[in-house]
N, C-alpha and C positions, 0 to 999 in steps of 0.2 A: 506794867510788867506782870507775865502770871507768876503766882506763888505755888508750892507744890498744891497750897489747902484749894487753891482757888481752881489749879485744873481738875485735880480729883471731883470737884463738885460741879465741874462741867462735863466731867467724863459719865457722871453719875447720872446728870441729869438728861443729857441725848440718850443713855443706854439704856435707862431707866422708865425715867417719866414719857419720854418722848418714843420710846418704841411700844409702851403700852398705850398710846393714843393712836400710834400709826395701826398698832390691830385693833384696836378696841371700835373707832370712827369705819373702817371699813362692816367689821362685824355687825354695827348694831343698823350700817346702812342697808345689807344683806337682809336682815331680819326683816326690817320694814318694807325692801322691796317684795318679800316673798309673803307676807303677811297679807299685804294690799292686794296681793292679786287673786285671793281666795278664801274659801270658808276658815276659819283659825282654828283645824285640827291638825296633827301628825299626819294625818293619811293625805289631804290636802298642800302640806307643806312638804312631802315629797315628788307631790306631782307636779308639782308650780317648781320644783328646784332647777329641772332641769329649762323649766319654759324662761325662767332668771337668769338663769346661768351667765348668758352674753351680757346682760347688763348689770350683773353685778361685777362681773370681770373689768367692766369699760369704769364701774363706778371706782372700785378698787383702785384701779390703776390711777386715777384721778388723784385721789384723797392721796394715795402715798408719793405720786411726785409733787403735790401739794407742799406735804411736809416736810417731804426732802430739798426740794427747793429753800423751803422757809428756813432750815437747818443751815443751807449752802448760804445761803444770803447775809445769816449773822453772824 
């Protein structure tokens, strides 16, 4: 049976811990796909952004019904 102390720290933890994994895991996927595909300066990582674009959109979408899944399940 939950207790108040026990949903609070469930409430804390999806809102908390687990939504800054859900941006953090896309973000630093981002990075590395745009990084990979060109010299590692600013001028090059705006030009590769939009050449990215679709696959970071298809990786994003991934990672976050990954997590949301993994959330639904427990």
């Amino acid at each position: 049976m939950w207790s108040a102390y026990d949903y609070s720290g469930f409430i804390s933890w999806n809102g908390y811990v687990v939504s800054a994994l859900t941006l953090l895991l896309p973000a630093l996927l981002n990075g590395l796909i745009v990084m990979s595909l060109g010299k590692h300066n600013s001028l090059s990582m705006q030009n590769y952004f939009w050449i990215a674009a679709p696959l970071m959109s298809t990786a994003e979408s991934i990672i976050t019904g990954m997590v949301i899944s993994g959330i639904a399940l427990t």
